[in-house]
Residue, then its C-alpha position, 0 to 999 in steps of 0.5 A: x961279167x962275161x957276154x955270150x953272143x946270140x945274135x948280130x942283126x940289121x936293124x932300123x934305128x927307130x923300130x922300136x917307136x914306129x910300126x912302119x920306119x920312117x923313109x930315107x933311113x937306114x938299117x944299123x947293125x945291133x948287137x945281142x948278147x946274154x950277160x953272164x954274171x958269175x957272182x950271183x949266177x944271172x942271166x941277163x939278156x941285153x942288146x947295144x948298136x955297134x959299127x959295121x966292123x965290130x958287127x963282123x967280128x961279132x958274128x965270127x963269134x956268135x954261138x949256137x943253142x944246141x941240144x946234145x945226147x951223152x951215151x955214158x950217162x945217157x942223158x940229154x944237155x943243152x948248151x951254147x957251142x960255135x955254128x958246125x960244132x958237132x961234139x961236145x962234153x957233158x956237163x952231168x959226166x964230164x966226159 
């Protein structure tokens, strides 16, 4: 399986329990990523708490959804590319 990083944020340990966190806690770094199964073709959506340092890493990482125009078959394709990526190829042509 392969985990495709969509985003690495700051967040509180018990957010999900409480409406307001409790005081005097701090944010944590959380990890999520879309999980690639290859056998069956599934997309899994997950999240898991990392380290700080780990959190680094992982937004060098990260990727984008980005939409992209292709001339010679003049069609329009969506995929997941780095932040400044301006290119792409087509996933119809193969160009």
């Amino acid at each position: 399986m392969q985990k495709v990083t969509v985003g690495v944020y700051k967040s509180y340990k018990n957010a999900g329990n409480l409406r307001f966190p409790k005081t005097n806690t701090k944010k944590h770094w959380k990890h999520y990523f879309i999980e690639i199964d290859e056998d069956d073709d599934e997309l899994y959506f997950g999240s898991e708490w990392v380290s700080a340092l780990k959190a680094v890493v992982l937004k060098r990482r990260q990727l984008y959804k980005k939409q992209f125009y292709c001339g010679n078959c003049e069609s329009n394709f969506t995929t997941y590319v780095k932040k400044n990526q301006t290119e792409c190829k087509c996933i119809n042509c193969e160009e």
